[in-house]
NUNUFI-121999 format. One record per residue (C-alpha): residue in three letters; x, y, z. Coordinates in steps of 0.5 Angstrom, whole numbers, padded with zeros to 4 digits, always signed. Layout:
NUNUFI-121999
ALAXYZ/...
***
This chain:
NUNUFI-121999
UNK+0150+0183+0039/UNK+0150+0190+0037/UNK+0144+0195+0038/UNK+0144+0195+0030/UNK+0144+0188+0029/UNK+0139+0188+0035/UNK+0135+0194+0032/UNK+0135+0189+0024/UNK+0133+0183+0027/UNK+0127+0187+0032/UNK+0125+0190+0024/UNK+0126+0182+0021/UNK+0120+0181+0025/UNK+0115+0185+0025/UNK+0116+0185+0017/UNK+0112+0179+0015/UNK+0115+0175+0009/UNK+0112+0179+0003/UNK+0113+0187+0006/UNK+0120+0184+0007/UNK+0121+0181+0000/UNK+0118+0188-0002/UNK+0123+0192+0001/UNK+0130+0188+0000/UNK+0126+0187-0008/UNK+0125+0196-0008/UNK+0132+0197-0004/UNK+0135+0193-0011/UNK+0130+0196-0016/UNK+0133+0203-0013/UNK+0140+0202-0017/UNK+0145+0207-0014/UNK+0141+0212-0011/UNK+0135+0217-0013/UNK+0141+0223-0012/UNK+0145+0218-0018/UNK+0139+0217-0022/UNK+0137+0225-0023/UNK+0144+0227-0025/UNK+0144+0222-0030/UNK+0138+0225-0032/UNK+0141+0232-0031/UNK+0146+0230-0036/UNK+0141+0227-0041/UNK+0144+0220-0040/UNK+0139+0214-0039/UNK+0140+0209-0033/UNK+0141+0202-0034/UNK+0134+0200-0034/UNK+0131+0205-0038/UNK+0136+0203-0043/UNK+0133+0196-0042/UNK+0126+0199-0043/UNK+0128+0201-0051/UNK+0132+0195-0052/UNK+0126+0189-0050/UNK+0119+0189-0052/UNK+0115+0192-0047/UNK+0113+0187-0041/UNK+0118+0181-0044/UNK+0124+0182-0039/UNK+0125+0177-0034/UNK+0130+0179-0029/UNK+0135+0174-0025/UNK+0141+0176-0021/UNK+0137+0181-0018/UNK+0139+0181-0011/UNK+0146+0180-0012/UNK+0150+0185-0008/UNK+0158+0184-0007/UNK+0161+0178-0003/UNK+0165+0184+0001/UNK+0161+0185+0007/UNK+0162+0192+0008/UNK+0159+0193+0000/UNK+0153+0189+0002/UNK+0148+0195+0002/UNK+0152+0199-0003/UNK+0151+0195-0009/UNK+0144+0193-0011/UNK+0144+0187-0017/UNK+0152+0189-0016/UNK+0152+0193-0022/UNK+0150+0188-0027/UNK+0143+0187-0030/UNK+0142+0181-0032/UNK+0137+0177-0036/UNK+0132+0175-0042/UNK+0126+0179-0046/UNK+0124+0180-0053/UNK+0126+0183-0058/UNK+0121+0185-0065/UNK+0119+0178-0061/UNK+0125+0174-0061/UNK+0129+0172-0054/UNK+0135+0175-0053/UNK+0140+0175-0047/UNK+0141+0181-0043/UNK+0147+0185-0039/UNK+0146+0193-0037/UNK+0152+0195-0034/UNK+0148+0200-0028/UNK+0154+0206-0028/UNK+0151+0208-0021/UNK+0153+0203-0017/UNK+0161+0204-0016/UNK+0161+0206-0023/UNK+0158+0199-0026/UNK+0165+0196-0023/UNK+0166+0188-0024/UNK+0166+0184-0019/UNK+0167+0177-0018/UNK+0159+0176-0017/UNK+0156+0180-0023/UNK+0162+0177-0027/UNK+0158+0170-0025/UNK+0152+0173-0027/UNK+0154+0176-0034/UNK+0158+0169-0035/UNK+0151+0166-0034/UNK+0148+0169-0039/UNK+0153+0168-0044/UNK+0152+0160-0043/UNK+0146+0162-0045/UNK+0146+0165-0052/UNK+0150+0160-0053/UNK+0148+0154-0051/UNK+0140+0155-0052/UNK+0142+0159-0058/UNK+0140+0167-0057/UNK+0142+0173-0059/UNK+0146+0177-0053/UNK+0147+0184-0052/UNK+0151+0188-0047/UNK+0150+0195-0046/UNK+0157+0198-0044/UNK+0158+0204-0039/UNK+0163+0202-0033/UNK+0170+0204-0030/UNK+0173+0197-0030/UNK+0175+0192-0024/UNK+0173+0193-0017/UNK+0180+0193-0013/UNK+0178+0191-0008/UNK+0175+0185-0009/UNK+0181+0184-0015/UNK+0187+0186-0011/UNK+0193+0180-0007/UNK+0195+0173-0009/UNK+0188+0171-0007/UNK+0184+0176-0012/UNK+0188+0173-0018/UNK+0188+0166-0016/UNK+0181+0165-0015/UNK+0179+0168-0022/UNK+0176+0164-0027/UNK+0177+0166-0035/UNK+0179+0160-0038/UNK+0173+0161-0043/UNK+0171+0168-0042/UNK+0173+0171-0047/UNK+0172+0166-0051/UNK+0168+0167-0058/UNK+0165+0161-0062/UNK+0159+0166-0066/UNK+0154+0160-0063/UNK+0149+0166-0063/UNK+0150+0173-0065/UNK+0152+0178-0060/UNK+0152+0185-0060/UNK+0154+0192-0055/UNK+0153+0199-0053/UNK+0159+0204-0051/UNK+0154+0210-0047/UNK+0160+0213-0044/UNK+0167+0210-0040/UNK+0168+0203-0041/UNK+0174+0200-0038/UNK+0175+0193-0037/UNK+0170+0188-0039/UNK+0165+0192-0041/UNK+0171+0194-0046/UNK+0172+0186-0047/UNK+0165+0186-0049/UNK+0165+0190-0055/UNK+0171+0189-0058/UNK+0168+0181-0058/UNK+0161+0182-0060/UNK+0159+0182-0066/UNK+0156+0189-0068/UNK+0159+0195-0063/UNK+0156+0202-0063/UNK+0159+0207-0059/UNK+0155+0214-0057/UNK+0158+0220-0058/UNK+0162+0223-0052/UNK+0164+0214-0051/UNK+0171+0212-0049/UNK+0174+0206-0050/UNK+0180+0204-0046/UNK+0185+0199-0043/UNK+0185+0202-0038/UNK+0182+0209-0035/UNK+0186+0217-0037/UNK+0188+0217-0030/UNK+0191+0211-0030/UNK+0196+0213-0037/UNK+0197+0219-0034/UNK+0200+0216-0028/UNK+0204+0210-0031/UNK+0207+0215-0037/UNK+0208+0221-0033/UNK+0203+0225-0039/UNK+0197+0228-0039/UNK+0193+0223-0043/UNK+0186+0227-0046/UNK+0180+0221-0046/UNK+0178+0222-0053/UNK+0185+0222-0056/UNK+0186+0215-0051/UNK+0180+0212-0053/UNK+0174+0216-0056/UNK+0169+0216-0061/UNK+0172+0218-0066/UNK+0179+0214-0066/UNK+0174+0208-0066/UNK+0170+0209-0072/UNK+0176+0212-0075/UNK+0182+0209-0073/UNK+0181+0202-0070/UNK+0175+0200-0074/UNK+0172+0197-0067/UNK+0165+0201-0068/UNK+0160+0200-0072/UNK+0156+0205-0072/UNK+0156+0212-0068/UNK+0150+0214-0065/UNK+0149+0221-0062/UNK+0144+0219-0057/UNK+0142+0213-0053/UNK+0135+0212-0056/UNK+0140+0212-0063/UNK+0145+0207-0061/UNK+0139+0201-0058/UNK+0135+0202-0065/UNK+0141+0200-0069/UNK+0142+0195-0064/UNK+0135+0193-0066/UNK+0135+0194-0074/UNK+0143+0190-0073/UNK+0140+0183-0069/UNK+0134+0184-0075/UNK+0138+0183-0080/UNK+0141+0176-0076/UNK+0138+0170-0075/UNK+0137+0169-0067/UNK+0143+0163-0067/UNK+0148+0160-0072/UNK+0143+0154-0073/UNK+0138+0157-0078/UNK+0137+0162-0083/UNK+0136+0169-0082/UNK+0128+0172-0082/UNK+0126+0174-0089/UNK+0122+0180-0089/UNK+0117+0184-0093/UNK+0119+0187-0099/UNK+0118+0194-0100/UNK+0114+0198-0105/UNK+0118+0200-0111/UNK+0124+0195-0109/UNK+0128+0193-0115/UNK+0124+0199-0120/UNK+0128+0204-0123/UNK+0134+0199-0125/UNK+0136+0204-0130/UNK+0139+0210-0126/UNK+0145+0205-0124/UNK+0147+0208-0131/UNK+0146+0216-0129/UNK+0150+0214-0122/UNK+0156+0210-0125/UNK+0160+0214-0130/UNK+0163+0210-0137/UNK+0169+0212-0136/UNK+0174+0209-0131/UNK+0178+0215-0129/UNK+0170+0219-0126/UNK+0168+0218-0120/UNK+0162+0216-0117/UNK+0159+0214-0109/UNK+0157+0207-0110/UNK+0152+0207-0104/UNK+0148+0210-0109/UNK+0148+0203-0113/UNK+0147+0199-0107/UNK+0141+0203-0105/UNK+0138+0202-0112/UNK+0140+0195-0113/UNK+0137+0193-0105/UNK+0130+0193-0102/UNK+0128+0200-0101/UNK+0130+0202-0094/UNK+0134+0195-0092/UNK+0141+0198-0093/UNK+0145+0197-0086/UNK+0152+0200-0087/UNK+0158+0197-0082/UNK+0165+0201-0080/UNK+0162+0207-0085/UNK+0168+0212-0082/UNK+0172+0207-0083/UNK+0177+0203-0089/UNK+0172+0208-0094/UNK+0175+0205-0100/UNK+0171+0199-0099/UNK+0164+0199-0097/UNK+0161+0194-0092/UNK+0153+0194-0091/UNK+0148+0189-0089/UNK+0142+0190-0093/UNK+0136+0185-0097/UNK+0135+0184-0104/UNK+0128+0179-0105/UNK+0127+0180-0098/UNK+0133+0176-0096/UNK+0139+0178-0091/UNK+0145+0180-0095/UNK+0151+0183-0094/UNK+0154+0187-0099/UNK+0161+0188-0100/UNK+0163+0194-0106/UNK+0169+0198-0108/UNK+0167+0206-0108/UNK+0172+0210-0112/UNK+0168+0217-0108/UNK+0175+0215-0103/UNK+0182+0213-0106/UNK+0179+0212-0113/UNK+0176+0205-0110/UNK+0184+0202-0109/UNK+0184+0199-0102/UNK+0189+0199-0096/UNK+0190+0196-0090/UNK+0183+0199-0087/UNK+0179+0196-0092/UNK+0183+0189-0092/UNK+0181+0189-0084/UNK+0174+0191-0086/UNK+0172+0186-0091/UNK+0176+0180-0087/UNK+0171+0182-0080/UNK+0165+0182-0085/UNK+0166+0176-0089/UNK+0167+0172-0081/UNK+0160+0175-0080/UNK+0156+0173-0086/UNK+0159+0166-0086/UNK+0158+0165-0078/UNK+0152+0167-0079/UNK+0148+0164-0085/UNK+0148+0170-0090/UNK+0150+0171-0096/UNK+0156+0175-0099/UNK+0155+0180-0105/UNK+0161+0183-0109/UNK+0160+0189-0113/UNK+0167+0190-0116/UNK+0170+0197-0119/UNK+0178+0197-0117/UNK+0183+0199-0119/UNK+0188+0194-0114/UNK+0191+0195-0107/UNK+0194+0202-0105/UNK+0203+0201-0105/UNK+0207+0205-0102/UNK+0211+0206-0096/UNK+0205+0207-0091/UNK+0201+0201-0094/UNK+0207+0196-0092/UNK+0209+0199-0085/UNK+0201+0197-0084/UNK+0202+0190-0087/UNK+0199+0190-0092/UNK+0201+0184-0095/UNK+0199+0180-0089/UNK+0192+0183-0089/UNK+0191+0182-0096/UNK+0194+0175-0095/UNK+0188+0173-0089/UNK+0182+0177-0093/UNK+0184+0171-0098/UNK+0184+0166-0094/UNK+0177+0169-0090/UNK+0174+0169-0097/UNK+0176+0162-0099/UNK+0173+0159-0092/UNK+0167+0162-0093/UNK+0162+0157-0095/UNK+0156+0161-0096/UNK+0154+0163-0102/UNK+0158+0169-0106/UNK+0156+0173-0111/UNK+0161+0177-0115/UNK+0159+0183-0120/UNK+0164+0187-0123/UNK+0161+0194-0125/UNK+0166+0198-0128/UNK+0174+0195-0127/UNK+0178+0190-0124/UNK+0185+0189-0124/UNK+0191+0185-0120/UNK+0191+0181-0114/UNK+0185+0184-0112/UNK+0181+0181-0117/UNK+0181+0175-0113/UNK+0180+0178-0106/UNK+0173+0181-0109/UNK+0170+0175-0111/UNK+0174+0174-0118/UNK+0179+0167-0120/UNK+0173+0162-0118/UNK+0173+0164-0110/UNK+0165+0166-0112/UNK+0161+0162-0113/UNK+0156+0166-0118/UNK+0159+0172-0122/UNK+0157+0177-0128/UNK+0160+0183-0131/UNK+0157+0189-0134/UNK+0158+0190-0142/UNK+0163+0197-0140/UNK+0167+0192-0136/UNK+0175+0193-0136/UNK+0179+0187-0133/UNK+0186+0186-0133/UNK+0192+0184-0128/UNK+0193+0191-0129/UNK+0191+0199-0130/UNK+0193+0199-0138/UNK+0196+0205-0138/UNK+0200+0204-0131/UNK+0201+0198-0136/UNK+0205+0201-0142/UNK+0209+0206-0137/UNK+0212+0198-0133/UNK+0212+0194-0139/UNK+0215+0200-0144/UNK+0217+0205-0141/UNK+0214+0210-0145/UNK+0212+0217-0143/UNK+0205+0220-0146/UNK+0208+0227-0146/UNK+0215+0226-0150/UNK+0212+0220-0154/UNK+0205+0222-0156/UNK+0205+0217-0162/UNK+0208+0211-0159/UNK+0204+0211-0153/UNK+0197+0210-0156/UNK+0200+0205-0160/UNK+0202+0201-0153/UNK+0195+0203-0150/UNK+0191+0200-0156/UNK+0196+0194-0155/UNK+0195+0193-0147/UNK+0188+0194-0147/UNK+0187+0188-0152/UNK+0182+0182-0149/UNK+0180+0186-0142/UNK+0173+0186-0144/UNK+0167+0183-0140/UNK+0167+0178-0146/UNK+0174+0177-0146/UNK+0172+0174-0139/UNK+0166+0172-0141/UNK+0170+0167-0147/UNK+0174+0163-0142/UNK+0167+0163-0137/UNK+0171+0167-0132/UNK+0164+0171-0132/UNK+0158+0167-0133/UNK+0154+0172-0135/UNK+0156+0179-0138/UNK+0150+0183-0136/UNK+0146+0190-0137/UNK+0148+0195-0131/UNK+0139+0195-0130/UNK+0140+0187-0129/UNK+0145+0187-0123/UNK+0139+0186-0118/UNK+0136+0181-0123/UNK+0142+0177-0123/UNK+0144+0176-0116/UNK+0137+0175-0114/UNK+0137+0169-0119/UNK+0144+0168-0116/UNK+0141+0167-0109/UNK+0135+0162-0111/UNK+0141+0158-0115/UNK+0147+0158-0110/UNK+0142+0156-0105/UNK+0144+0150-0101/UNK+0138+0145-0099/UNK+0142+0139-0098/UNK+0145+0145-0091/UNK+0138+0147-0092/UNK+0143+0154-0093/UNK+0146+0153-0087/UNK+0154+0155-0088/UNK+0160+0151-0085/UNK+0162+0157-0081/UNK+0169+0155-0083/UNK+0171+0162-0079/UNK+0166+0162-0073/UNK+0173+0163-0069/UNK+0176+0168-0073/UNK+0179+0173-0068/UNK+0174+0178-0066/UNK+0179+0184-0066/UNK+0184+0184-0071/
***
């Protein structure tokens, strides 16, 4: 026995069971280290448990995994909770599972033992049916317990990225995340990324390494490219505290699992009041542009108004919100950006939207002034027709409730996507609404081939005849709207939509027909 092992075991006993409890419980509540824990604080950074202290009730965490450490022996007293913590509390008083990646033990590194831990409590959400919530920031893999044959072999991930949407899960990016803790937030079902985060396959040195170039984190992976370019964040926030108070809001607005409805909430005062100004935001004409998250502010519970990939696909917009107290999601063309035609970006946002309502009991809302898909080189090179081919498909598995209001135009094949041609189950029109398989204007330039600059005369003639029968009740003749409605009765309309569309023989619950849409697409 050497003179360590001699001086551990003459330590062993003196201690009673209680001072030696106490000690090892202390040794893992430490984390990384007081030096670690006041750099972060230095920075203006908030440490994993700090971070868990806003994001659960007070006094409702009940932590397990605590005394896990590495399965290397030389890590032992190197990693307390081995860099994960692990457990269950409530939020605004509903259980939750949660996983904080703890960056001040070897970087928050995933090894064998804290991927037993997480894997844990991912069984737990989905099985006993609460929310699951990961809190991001990690350099990836831990080498040394991956490395060699034996490493790779003995790894287990037949199921561990696996995504049915039993229960909603949702992530945080604070700072690097790497590996899983990049898995975790491109397949959960709400992902806000802290300005200043990156995003990666792998680390900046790494690429710089394999591709001989230097490699900026930010441009790899960061932030911005998230919200911008990949569509993966759902929100940006500029502080932790910021970033776990939209995880909150977000997980209100959803049930705790797939197998109920999501909670009502009170209805605001002055909710629904001031119909009218829908008429001083949307101009008449089709050509004027306008930000229709005005409308949805108007038309929604005062306050209630959640959006979803804002920076992202900005033609289109996607947000939760509630109408009558109840969860909705609302999916509105915004003329503001492209004049409303929608791309590739909007297709990939409304498609991940639409999976998220159904999967989870809530219903949709179109609020419709487009003037079709965007063409053009770029549109094809980024697939376009393939994404406007899985929104349709989404949108005719998706079995809860959807409402479609067309404000002001709709043509061609995006008439379909936004809820026309029978794939709503409640639709209206506005009295100043435009529909038609296209623009009547671009409509005489195809089917005639006039100019209105060289042929003034016979142009008008062409439009008057090309905009004949694409009014609301040209629609409405042939049931295509089953209501043409004043724009003051839009919110009116979709609460009777709602009470209607309402399934009692599912009690409301949908089919979830796209529980397993890919997460990340």
């Amino acid at each position: 026995m050497t003179q360590e092992a001699v001086k551990e075991a003459e330590a062993a006993v003196e201690l009673t069971r209680e001072q030696e409890h106490e000690a090892r419980r202390n040794a893992a509540l430490a984390m990384g280290g007081t030096r670690k824990l006041e750099a972060r604080r230095a920075e203006g950074k908030l440490n994993a448990r700090e971070r868990l202290a806003l994001l659960l009730d007070p006094g409702t965490f009940r932590e397990s995994g605590l005394f896990t450490t590495s399965a290397v022996e030389a890590d032992r007293d190197k990693t307390p909770a081995d860099g994960k913590i692990t457990g269950t509390g409530d939020i605004e008083g509903r259980r939750a599972a949660v996983c904080a990646y703890d960056f001040t033990v070897k970087g928050s590194s995933s090894s064998p033992v804290s991927n037993k831990k997480m894997s844990h409590f991912k069984a737990l959400s989905a099985k006993k049916g609460v929310p699951l919530v990961y809190l991001n920031e990690s350099t990836g893999i831990r080498m040394p317990d991956a490395m060699g044959g034996t490493g790779m072999g003995n790894s287990n991930s037949k199921t561990r990225f696996l995504r049915k949407r039993e229960a909603p899960w949702a992530a945080a990016a604070f700072g690097y995340c790497f590996g899983s803790a990049a898995w975790h937030t491109v397949s959960s079902d709400f992902a806000v990324f802290r300005k200043g985060s990156v995003l990666a396959v792998s680390s900046p040195n790494l690429v710089s390494r394999a591709t001989g170039q230097k490699v900026d984190a930010q441009e790899l992976g960061g932030w911005k490219v998230h919200s911008d370019i990949t569509g993966y964040a759902d929100a940006v926030a500029d502080t932790d505290e910021e970033a776990i108070e939209l995880i909150r809001r977000f997980l209100s607005y959803l049930p705790s699992h797939n197998g109920e409805l999501p909670p009502t909430a009170p209805i605001p005062s002055g909710s629904g009041e001031n119909q009218d100004r829908i008429k001083d935001i949307v101009p008449e004409s089709r050509t004027q542009t306008y930000d229709v998250r005005q409308v949805i502010e108007v038309i929604a519970d005062t306050g209630s108004v959640f959006p979803l990939k804002a920076r992202y696909g900005k033609s289109l917009v996607t947000a939760l919100a509630r109408i009558g107290g109840q969860s909705v999601g609302i999916i509105a063309n915004n003329p503001k950006f492209k004049g409303g035609a929608l791309d590739g970006q909007a297709c990939d946002k409304a498609t991940s939207f639409l999976v998220l309502c159904d999967s989870y009991n809530i219903p949709v809302v179109h609020l419709v002034d487009q003037p079709g898909f965007l063409i053009g080189l770029e549109a094809e090179r980024s697939k376009v027709a393939g994404k406007i081919i899985n929104w349709m498909n989404a949108l005719s598995l998706v079995t809860v409730p959807k409402i479609a209001v067309t404000m002001r135009k709709n043509y061609g094949q995006a008439f379909i996507n936004m809820g026309g041609g029978g794939t709503a189950d409640a639709t209206a029109g506005w009295w100043s609404t435009e529909v038609s398989f296209m623009d009547p204007t671009s409509a005489v330039s195809v089917v005639h081939g006039v100019d209105p600059q060289e042929n003034p005369e016979e142009y008008a003639q062409r439009l008057a005849e090309m905009s004949k029968g694409t009014s609301a009740y040209d629609v409405g003749r042939v049931f295509g709207f089953e209501q043409v409605i004043d724009p003051a009765e839009t919110r009116e309309f979709i609460l009777g939509s709602l009470s209607d569309q309402f399934n009692a023989r599912t009690g409301g619950i949908s089919e979830h027909n796209l529980s397993m849409w890919p997460t990340s697409f």
